[in-house]
C-alpha positions as a printed Julia matrix, in Angstrom:
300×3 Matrix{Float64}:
 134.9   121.49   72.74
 135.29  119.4    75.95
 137.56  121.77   77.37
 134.62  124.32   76.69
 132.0   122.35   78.13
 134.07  122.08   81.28
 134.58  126.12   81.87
 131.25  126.59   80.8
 128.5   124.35   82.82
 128.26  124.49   86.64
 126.6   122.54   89.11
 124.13  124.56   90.03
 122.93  124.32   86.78
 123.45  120.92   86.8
 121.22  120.88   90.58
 118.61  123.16   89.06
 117.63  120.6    85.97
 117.61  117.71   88.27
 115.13  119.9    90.74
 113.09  120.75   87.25
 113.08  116.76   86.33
 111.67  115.83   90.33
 109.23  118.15   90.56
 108.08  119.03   86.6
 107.82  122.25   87.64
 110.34  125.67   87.31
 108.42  127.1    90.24
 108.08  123.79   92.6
 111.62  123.28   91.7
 112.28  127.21   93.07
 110.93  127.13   95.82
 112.76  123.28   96.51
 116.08  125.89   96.12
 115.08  128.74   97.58
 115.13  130.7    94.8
 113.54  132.9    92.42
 111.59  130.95   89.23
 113.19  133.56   87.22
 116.78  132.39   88.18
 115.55  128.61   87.63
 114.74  130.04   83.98
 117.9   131.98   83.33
 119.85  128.6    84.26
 117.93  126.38   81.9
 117.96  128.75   79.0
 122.0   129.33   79.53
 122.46  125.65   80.0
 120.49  124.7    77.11
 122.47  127.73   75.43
 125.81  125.94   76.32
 124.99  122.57   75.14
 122.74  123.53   71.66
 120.03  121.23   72.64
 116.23  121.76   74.38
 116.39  120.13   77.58
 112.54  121.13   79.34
 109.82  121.77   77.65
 107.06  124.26   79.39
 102.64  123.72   79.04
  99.75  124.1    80.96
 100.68  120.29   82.7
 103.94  121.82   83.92
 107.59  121.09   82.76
 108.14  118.37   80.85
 111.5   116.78   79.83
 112.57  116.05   76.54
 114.25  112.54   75.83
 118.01  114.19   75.62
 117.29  115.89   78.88
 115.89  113.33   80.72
 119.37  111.5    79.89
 121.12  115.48   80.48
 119.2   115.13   83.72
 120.25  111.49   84.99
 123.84  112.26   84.08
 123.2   115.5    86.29
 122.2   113.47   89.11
 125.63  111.28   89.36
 127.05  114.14   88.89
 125.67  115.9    91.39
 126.07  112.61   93.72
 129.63  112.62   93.35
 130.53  115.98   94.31
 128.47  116.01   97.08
 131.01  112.69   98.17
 133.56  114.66   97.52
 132.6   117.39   99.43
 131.63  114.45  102.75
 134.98  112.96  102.24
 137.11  116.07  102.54
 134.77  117.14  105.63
 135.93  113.85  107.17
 139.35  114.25  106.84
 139.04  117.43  107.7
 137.41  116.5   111.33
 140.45  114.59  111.63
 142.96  117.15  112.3
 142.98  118.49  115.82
 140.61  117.92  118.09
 141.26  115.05  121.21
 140.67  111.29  121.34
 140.77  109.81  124.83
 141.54  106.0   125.14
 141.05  103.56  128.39
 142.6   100.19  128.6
 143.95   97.66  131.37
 147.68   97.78  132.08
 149.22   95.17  129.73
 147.04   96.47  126.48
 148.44   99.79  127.86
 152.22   98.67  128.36
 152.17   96.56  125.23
 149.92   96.77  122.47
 149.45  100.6   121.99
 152.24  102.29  122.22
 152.96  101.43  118.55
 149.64  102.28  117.09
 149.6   105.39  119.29
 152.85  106.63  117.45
 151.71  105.57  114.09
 148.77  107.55  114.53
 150.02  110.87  115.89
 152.23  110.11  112.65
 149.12  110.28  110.96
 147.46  112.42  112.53
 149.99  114.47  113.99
 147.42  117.57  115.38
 144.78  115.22  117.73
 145.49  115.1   121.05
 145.87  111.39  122.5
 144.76  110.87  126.08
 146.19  107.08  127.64
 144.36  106.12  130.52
 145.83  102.94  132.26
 143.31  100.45  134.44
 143.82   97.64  136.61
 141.12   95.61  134.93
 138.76   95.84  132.21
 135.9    96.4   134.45
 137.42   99.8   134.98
 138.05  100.53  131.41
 134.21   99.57  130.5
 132.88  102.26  133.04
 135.09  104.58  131.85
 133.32  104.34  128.72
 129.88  104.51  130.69
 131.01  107.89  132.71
 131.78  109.4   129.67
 135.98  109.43  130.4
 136.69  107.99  127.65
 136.1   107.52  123.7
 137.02  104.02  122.99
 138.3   101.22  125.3
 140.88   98.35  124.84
 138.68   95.48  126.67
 137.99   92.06  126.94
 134.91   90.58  124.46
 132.19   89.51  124.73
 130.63   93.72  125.84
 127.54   93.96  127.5
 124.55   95.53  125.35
 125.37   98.63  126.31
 129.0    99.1   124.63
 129.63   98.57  120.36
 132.83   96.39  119.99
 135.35   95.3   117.13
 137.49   92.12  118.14
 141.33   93.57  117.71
 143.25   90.97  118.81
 143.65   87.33  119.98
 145.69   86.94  122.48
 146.94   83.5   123.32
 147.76   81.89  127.38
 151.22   80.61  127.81
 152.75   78.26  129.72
 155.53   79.93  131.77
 158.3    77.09  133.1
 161.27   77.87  135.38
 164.53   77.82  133.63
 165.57   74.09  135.32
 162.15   72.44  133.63
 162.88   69.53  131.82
 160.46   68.74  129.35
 159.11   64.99  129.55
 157.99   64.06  126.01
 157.01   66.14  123.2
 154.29   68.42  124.28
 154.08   70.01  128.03
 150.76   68.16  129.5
 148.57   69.21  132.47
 149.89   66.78  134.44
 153.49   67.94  134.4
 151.85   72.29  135.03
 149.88   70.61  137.88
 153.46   69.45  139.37
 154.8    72.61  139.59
 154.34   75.48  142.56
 152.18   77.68  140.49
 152.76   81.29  141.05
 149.5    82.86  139.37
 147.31   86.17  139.69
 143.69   86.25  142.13
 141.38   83.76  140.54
 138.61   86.0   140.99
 139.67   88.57  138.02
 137.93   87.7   134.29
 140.82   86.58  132.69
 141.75   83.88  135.43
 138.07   82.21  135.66
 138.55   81.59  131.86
 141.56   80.07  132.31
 140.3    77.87  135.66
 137.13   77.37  134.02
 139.12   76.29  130.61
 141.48   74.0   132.55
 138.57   72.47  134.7
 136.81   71.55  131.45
 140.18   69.32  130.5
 139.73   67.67  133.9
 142.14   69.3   135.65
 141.64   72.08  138.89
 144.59   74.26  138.97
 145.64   75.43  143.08
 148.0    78.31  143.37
 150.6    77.94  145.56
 151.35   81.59  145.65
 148.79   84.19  144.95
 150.58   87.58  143.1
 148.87   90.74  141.92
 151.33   92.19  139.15
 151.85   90.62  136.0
 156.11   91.06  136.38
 156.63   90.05  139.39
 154.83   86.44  138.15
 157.22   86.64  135.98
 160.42   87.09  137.43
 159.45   85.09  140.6
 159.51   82.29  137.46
 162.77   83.41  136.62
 163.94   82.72  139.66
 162.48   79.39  139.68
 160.03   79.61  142.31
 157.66   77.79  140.19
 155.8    78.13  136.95
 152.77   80.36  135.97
 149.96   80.85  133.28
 149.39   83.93  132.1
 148.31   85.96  128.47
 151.3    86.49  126.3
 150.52   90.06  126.47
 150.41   90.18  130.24
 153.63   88.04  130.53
 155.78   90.4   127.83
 158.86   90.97  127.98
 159.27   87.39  128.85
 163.2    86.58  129.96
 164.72   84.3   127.71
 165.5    82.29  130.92
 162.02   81.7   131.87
 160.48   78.8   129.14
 157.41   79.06  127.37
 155.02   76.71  126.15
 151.59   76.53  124.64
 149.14   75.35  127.06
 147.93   71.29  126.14
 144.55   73.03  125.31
 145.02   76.04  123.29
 143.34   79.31  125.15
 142.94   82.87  124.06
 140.9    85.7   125.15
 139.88   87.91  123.03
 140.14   91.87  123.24
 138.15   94.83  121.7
 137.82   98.31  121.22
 134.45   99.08  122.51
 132.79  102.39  122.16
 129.31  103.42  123.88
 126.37  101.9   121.79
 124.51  104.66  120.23
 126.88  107.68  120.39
 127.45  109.66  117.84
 131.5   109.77  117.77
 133.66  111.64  115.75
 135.8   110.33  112.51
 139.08  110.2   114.76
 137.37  107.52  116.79
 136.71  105.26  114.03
 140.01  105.9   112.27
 141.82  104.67  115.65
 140.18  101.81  115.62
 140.55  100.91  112.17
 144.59  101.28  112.87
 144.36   98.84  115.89
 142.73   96.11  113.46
 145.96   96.71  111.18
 148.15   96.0   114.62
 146.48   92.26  115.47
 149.46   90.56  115.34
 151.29   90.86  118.46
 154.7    89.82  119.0
């Protein structure tokens, strides 16, 4: 009998009694479907037909419901729900295959963080096109999203009002000591970083004025004694023991094993984003890109 029931019923007789039920009317409830009042007729007549029971009943105050199709009708309407999530779900996943998603970030999110999520999502998502633009800074990246070059941005949080961001990762400073340091007690101190030549990027970009600003708080004004623009060379001139540096893990990686690290004597980490234009409408792929670059927060 339940087999039956199954072959038998279908939704749009299933629609057509909940349309009845909102509007207590067969011709209200036609022209709600765009259809004939006939055809709303024929369906409630088969349907009650199919299931042996009197679902509406018709007088001069319209349609009225009985008791067992009010509950017919409020089953209808989960129903109904349901299928139409169905229906949303598979028309997302569908919007997922082809199509393009373009992505801006600064050169060590670029380098370092995405190649693996890029490669687990073309795994994924094997027919969208991925687009990698690399920036010097995040400043870049941000107007990238403004101009409309990109659809979601690896940048550093807190966004202005304009952009919609998700935190991704933490990503903690280091310490970075020439390979003839000698430690002096248990825990490297400002005093002994202060000591050393400090080979460290312009202290005008973002990232640096947190890390002056954090080291000033501790009572301590860090001077450069050479001023370097890539990330690497910090880090080999290090190496080579030149003197010692302070830098993001991610912008430091791959660290030699000759050059030592430490955590700074205050803990510091920036944070970083995926930031979107506030207010777009973007497509599934978008959000499904980001919601594989929260499962990557761990980094190294």
């Amino acid at each position: 009998m339940k087999e039956h029931y199954q072959n038998q019923m279908k939704l749009s007789q299933l629609r057509i009694l909940v349309a009845v039920a909102d509007s207590a009317s067969f011709s209200e409830a036609a022209l709600q479907l765009e259809i004939s009042q006939s055809a709303v007729s024929h369906a409630i007549a088969t349907l009650e037909a199919y299931l042996g029971v009197v679902l509406v009943v018709r007088g001069r105050h319209g349609a009225r419901l009985t008791p067992v199709g009010k509950q017919i009708s409020d089953l209808s309407r989960e129903v109904i729900e349901r299928t139409d999530a169905i229906v949303h779900a598979a028309a997302a996943e569908r919007s997922l295959k082809g199509g393009q998603i373009r992505i801006a970030a600064f050169r060590s999110v670029a380098s370092h963080f995405l190649p693996p999520v890029i490669a687990q999502f073309h795994q994924k998502y094997p027919e969208t096109i991925v687009s990698l633009m690399e920036y010097a800074d995040h400043l870049q990246v941000e107007a990238a999203l403004r101009h409309g070059e990109a659809d979601v941005g690896l940048t550093l949080l807190p966004v202005q009002d304009d952009l919609e961001a998700w935190e991704v990762l933490q990503d903690e400073f280091v310490a970075l000591l020439p390979p003839n340091f000698q430690l002096a007690g248990q825990q490297l101190t400002w005093q002994a970083l202060a000591a050393q030549p400090l080979i460290m990027p312009a202290q005008e970009s973002a990232m640096m004025r947190q890390l002056y600003d954090h080291a000033k708080a501790t009572g301590y004004l860090l001077e450069a004694a050479y001023t370097v623009r890539t990330d690497s060379t910090i880090v080999n001139m290090v190496a080579q023991g030149l003197g010692a540096s302070i830098l993001p893990r991610l912008a430091a990686y791959p660290i030699p094993s000759s050059v030592q690290t430490y955590a700074l004597p205050t803990p510091l980490k920036r944070s970083i984003g995926a930031a979107t234009l506030a207010e777009m409408l973007h497509s599934p792929v978008v959000f499904a890109f980001i919601d594989l670059l929260k499962q990557h927060s761990e980094f190294i």
